[in-house]
BADRENDREN-754564 format. One record per atom (N, C-alpha, C): residue number from 1; residue in three letters; atom name; x, y negated, z. Coordinates in Angstrom, 2 decimals, decimal comma. Last residue first. Example, Ala and Ser with C-alpha at 12.3 -4.5 7.8 and 13.67 -1.06 7.14 Angstrom:
2
2_SER_N_12,85_2,25_7,08 .
2_SER_CA_13,67_1,06_7,14 .
2_SER_C_12,90_-0,03_7,87 .
1_ALA_N_13,19_5,69_7,80 .
1_ALA_CA_12,30_4,50_7,80 .
1_ALA_C_13,20_3,30_7,80 .
//
This chain:
127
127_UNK_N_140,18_-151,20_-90,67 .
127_UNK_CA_138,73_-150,34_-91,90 .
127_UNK_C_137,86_-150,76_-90,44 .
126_UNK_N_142,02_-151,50_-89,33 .
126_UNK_CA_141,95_-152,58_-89,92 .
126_UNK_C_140,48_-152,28_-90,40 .
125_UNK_N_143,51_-148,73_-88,36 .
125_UNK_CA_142,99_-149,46_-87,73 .
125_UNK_C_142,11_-150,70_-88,07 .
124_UNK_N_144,38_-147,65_-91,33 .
124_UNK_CA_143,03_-147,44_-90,79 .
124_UNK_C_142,13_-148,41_-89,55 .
123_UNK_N_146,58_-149,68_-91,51 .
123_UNK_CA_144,86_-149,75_-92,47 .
123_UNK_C_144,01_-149,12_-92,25 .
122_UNK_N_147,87_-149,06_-89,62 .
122_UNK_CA_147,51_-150,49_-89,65 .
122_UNK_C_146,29_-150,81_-90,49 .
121_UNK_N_148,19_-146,18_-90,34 .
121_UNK_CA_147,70_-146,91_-89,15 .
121_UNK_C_147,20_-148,07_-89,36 .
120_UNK_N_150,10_-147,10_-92,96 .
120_UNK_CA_148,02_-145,91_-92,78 .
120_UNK_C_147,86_-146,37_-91,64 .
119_UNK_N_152,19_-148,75_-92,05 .
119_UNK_CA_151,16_-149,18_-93,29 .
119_UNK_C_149,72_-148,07_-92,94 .
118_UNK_N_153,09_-146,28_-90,17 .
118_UNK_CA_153,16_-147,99_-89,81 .
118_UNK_C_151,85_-148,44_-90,70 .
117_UNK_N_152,19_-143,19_-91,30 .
117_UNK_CA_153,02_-144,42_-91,25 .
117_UNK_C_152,54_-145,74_-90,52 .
116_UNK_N_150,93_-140,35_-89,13 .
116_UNK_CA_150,78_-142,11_-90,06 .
116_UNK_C_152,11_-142,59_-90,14 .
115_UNK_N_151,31_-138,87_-87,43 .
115_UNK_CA_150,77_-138,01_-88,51 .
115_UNK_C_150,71_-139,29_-89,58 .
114_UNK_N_154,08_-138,55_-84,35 .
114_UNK_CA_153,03_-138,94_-85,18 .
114_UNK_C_152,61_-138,72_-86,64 .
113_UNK_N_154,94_-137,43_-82,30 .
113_UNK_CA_153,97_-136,53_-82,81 .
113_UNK_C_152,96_-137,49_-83,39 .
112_UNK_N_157,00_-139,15_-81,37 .
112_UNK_CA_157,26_-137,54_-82,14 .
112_UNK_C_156,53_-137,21_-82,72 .
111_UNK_N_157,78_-141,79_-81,07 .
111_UNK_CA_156,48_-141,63_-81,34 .
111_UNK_C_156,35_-139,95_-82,20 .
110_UNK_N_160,39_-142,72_-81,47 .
110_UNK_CA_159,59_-143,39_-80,55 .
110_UNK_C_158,24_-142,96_-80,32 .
109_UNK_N_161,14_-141,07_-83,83 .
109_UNK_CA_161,81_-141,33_-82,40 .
109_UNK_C_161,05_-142,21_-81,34 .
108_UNK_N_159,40_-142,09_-85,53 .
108_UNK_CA_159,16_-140,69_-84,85 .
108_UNK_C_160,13_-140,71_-83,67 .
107_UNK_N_160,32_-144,74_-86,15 .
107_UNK_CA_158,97_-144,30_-85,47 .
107_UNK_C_159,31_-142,91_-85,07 .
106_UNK_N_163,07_-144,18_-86,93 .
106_UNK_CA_162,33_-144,75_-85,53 .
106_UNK_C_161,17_-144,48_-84,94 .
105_UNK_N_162,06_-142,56_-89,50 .
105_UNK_CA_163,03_-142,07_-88,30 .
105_UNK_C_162,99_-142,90_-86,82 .
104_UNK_N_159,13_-143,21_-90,72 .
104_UNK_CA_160,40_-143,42_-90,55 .
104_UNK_C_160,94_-143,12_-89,74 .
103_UNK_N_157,60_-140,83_-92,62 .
103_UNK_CA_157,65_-141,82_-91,63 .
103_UNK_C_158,70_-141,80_-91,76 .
102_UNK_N_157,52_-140,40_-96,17 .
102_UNK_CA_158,16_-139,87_-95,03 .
102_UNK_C_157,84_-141,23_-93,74 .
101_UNK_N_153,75_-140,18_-98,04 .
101_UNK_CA_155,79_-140,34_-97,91 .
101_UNK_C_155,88_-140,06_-96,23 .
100_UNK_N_151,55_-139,70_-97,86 .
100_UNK_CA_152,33_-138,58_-98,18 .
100_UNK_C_153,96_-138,70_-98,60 .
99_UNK_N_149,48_-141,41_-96,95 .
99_UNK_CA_150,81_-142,12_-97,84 .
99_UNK_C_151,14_-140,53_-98,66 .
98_UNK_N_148,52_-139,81_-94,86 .
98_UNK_CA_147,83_-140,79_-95,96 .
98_UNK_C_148,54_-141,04_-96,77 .
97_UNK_N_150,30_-138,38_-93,17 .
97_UNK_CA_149,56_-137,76_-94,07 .
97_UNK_C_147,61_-138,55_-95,20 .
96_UNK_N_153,70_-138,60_-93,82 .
96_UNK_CA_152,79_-139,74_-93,37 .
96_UNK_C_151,18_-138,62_-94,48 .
95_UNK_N_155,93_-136,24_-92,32 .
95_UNK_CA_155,45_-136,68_-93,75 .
95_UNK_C_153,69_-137,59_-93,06 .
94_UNK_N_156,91_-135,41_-90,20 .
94_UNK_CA_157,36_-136,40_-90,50 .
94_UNK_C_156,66_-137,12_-92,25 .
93_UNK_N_157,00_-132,20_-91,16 .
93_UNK_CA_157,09_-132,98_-90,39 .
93_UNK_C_157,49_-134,03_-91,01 .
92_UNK_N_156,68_-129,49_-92,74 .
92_UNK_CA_156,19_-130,87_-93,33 .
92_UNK_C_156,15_-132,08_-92,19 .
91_UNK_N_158,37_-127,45_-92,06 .
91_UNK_CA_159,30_-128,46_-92,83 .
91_UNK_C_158,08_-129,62_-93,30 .
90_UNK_N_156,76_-125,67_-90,62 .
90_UNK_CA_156,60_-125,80_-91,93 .
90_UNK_C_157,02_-126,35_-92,32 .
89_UNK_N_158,49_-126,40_-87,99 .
89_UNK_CA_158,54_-125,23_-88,67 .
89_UNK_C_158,15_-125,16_-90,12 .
88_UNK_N_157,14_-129,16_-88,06 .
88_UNK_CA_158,78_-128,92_-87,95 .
88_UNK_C_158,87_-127,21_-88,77 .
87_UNK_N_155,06_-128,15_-87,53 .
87_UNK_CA_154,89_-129,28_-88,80 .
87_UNK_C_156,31_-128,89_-88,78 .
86_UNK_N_155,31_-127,27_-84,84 .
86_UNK_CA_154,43_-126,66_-85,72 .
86_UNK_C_154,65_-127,03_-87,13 .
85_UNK_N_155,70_-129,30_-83,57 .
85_UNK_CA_156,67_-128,41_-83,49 .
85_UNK_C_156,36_-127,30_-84,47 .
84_UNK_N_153,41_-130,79_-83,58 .
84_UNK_CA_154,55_-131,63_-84,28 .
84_UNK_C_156,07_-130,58_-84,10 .
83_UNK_N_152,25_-129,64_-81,87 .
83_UNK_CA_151,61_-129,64_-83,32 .
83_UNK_C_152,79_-130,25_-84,05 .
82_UNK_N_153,02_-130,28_-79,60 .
82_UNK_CA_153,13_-128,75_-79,63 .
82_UNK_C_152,93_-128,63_-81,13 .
81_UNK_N_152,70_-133,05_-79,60 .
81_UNK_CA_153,88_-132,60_-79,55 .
81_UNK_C_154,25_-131,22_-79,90 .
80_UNK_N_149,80_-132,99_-78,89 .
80_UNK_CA_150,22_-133,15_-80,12 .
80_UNK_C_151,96_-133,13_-80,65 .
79_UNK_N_149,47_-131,54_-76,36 .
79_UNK_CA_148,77_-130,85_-77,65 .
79_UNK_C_149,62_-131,16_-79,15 .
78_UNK_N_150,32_-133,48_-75,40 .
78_UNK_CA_151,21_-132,03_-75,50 .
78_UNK_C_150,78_-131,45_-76,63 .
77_UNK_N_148,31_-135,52_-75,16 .
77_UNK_CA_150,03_-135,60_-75,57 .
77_UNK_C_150,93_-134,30_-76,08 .
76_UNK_N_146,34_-134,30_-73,81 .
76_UNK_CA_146,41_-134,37_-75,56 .
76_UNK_C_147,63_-134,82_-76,08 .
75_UNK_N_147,54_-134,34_-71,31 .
75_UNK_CA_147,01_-132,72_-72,17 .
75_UNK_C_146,90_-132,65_-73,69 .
74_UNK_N_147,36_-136,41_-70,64 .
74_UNK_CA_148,98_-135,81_-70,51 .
74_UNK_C_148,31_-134,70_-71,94 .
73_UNK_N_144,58_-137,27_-70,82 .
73_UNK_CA_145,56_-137,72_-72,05 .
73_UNK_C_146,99_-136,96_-71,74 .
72_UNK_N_144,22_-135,77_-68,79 .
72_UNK_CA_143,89_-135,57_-69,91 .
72_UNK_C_144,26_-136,11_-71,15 .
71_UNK_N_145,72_-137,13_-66,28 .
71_UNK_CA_145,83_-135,46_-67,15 .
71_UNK_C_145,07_-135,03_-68,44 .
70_UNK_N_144,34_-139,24_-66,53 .
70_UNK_CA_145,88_-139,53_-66,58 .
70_UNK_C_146,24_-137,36_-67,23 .
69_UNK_N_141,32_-138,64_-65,60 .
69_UNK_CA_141,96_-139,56_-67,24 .
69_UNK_C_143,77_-139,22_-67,46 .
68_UNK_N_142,47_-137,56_-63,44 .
68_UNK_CA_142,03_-136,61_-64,16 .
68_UNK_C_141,86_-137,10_-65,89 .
67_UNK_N_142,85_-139,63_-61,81 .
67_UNK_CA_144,07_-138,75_-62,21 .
67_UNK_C_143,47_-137,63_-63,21 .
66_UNK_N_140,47_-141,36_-61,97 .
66_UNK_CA_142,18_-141,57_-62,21 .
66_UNK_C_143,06_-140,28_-63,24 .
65_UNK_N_139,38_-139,60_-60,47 .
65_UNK_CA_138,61_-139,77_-61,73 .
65_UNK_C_139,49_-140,20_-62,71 .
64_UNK_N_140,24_-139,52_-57,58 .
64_UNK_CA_140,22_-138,54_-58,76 .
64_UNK_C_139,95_-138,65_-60,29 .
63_UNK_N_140,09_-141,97_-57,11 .
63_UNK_CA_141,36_-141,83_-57,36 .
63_UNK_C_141,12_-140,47_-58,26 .
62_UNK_N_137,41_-142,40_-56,75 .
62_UNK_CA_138,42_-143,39_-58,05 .
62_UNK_C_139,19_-142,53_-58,19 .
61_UNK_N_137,09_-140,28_-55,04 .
61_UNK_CA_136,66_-140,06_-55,69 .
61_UNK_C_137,20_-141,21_-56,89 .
60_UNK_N_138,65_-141,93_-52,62 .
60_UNK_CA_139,11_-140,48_-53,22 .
60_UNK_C_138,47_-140,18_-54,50 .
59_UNK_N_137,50_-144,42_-52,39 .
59_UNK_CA_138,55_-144,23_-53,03 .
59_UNK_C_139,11_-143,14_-53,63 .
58_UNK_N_135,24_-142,84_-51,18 .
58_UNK_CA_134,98_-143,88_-52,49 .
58_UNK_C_136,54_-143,86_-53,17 .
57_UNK_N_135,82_-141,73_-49,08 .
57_UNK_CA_135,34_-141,56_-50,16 .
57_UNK_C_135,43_-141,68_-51,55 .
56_UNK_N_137,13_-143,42_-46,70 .
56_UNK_CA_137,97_-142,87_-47,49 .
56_UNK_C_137,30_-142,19_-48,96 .
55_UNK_N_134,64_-143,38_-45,36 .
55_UNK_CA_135,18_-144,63_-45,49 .
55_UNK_C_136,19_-144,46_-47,06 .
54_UNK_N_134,24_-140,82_-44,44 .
54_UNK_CA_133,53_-141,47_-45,39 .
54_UNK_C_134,02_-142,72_-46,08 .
53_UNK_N_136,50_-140,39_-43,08 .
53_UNK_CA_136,30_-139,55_-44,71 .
53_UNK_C_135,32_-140,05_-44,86 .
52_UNK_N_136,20_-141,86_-40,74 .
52_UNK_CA_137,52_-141,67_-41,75 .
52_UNK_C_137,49_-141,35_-42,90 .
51_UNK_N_133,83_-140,54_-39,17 .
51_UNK_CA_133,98_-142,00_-39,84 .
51_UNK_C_135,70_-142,06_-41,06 .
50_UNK_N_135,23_-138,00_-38,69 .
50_UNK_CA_133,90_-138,45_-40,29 .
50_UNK_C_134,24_-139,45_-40,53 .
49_UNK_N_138,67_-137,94_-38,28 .
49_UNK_CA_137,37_-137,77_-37,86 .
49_UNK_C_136,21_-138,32_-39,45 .
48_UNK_N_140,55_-134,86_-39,85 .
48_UNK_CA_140,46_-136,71_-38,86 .
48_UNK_C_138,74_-136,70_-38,57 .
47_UNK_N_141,25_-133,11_-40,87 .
47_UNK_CA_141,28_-132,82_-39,66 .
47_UNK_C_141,42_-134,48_-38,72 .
46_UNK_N_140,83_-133,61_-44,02 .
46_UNK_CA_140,25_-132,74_-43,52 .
46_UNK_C_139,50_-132,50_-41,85 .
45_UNK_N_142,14_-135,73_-45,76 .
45_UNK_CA_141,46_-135,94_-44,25 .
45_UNK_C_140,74_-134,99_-43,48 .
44_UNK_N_145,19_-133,85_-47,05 .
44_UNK_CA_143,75_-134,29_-47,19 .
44_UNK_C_143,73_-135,06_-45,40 .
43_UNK_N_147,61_-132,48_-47,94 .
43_UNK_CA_147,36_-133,44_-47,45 .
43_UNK_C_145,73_-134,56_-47,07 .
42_UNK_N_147,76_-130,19_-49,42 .
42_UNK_CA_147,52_-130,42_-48,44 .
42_UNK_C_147,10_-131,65_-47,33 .
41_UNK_N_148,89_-129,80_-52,04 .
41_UNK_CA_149,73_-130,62_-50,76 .
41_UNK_C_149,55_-130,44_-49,48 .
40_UNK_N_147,24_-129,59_-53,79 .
40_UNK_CA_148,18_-128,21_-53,45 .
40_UNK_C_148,67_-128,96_-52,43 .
39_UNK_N_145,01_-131,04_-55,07 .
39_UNK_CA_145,12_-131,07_-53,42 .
39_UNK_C_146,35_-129,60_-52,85 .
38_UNK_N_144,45_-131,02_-57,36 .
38_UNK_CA_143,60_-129,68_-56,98 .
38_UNK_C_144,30_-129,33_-55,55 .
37_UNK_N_145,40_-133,06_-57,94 .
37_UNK_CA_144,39_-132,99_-58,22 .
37_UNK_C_143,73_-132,06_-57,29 .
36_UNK_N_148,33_-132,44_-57,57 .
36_UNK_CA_147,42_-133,57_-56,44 .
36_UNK_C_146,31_-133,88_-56,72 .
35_UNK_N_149,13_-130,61_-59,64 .
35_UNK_CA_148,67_-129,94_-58,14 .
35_UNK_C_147,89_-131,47_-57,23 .
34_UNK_N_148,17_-132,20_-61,90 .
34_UNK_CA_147,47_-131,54_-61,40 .
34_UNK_C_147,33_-130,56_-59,92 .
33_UNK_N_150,15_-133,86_-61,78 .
33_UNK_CA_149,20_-134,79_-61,68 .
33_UNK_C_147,88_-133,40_-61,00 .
32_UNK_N_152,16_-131,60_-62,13 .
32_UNK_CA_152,28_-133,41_-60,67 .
32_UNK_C_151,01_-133,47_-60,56 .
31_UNK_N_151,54_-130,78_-64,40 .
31_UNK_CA_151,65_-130,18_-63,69 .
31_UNK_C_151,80_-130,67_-61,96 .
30_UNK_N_152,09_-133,26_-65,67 .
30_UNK_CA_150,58_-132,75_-66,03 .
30_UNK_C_150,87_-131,57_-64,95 .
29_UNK_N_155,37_-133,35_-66,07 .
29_UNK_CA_154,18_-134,44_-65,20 .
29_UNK_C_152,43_-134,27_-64,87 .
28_UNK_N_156,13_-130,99_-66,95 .
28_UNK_CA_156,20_-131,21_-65,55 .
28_UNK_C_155,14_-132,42_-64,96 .
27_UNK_N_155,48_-131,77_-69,34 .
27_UNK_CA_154,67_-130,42_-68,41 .
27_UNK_C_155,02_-130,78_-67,30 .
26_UNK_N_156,31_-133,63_-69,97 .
26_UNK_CA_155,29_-133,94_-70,10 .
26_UNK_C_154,91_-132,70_-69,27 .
25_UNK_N_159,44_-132,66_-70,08 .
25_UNK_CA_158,65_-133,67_-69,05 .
25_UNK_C_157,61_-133,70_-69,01 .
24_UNK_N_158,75_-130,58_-72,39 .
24_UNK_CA_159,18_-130,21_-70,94 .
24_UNK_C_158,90_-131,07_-70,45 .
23_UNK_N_158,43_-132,41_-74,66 .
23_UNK_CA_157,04_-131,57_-73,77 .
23_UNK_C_157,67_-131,10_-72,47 .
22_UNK_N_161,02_-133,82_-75,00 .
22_UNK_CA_159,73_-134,29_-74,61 .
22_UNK_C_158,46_-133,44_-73,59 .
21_UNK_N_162,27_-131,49_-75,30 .
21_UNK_CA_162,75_-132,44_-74,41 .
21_UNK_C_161,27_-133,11_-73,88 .
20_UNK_N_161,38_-131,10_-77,91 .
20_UNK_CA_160,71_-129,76_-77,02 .
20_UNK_C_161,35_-130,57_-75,83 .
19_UNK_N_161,86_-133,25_-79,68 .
19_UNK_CA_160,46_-133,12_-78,90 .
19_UNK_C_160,18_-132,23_-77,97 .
18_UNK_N_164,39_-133,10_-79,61 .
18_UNK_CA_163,82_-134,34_-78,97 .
18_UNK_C_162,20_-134,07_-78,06 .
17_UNK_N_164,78_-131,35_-81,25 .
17_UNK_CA_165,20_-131,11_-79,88 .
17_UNK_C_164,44_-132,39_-79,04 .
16_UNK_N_163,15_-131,51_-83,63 .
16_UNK_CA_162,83_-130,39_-82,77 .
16_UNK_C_163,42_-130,71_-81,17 .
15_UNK_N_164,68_-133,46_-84,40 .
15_UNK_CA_163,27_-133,97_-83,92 .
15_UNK_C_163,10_-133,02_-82,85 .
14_UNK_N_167,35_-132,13_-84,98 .
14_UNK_CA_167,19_-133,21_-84,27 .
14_UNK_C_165,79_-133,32_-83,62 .
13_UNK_N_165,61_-130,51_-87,21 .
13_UNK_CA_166,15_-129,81_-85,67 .
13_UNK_C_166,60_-130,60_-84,61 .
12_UNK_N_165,04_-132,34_-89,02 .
12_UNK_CA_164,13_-131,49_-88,19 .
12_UNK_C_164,68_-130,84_-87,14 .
11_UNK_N_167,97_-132,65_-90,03 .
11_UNK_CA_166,90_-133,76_-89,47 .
11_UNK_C_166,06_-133,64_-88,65 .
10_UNK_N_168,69_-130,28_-90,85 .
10_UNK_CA_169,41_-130,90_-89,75 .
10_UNK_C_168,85_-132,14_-88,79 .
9_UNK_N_166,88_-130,08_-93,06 .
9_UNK_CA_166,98_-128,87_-91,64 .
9_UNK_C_167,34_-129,49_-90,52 .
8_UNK_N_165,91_-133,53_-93,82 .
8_UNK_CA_166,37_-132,61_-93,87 .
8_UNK_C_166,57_-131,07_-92,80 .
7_UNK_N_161,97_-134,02_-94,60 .
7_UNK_CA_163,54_-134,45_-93,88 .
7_UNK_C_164,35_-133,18_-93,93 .
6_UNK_N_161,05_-134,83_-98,07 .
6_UNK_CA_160,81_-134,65_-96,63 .
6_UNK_C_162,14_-134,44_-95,91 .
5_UNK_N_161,54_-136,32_-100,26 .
5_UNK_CA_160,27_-136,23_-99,78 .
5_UNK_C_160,16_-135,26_-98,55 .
4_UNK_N_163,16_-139,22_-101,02 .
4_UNK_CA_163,15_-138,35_-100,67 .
4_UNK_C_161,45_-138,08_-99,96 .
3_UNK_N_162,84_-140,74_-104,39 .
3_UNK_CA_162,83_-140,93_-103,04 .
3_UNK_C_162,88_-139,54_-102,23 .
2_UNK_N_166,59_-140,79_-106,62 .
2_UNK_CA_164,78_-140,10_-105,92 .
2_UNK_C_164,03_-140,25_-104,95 .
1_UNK_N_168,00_-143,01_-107,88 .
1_UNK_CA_167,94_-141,91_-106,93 .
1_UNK_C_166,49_-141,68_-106,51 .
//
């Protein structure tokens, strides 16, 4: 029997649902991270006294620097989920693009928008 070389309609539309599941949370969470970025709450020290907001500085400024790593990887998550909806449409999803065989169905269930097998990862990581 032949190996197979890419997944089936029914296969891809599974992924498809998984992943557009996926990016919906991921928007909602990059959308969290960014109204308490850009302070939609309100909640600031605005109306305490100086000594308070200086003190409070330092942390505000970690904490931004935080949340703005935490939205930027949200942002490249999506990116690559949005690309892996893209690959779905061209039916070349799921194809390992060192190997040019098929990832495996776990991995992509655990890992939608990935472009390696197990084996290309491990050897690029390794180079």
């Amino acid at each position: 029997m032949a190996e197979k070389t890419r997944y089936s309609d029914e296969e891809l539309l599974e992924f498809k649902e998984l992943i557009i599941a996926k990016l919906e949370l991921a928007k909602k969470d990059y959308d969290q991270l960014m109204s308490v970025l850009m302070n939609r709450d309100g909640n600031g020290a605005d109306d305490t006294s100086h000594t308070y907001k200086v003190m409070e500085e330092g942390y505000t400024t970690q904490s931004k620097e935080e949340l703005t790593l935490l939205a930027s990887r949200q942002q490249k998550f999506m990116k690559g989920l949005q690309a892996a909806l893209v690959r779905i449409e061209n039916k070349t999803y799921g194809i390992c693009r060192v190997t040019g065989k098929l990832i495996p169905k776990e991995r992509l269930r655990a890992v939608p928008h990935a472009t390696l097998s197990i084996e290309a990862k491990e050897s690029r990581d390794r180079k």
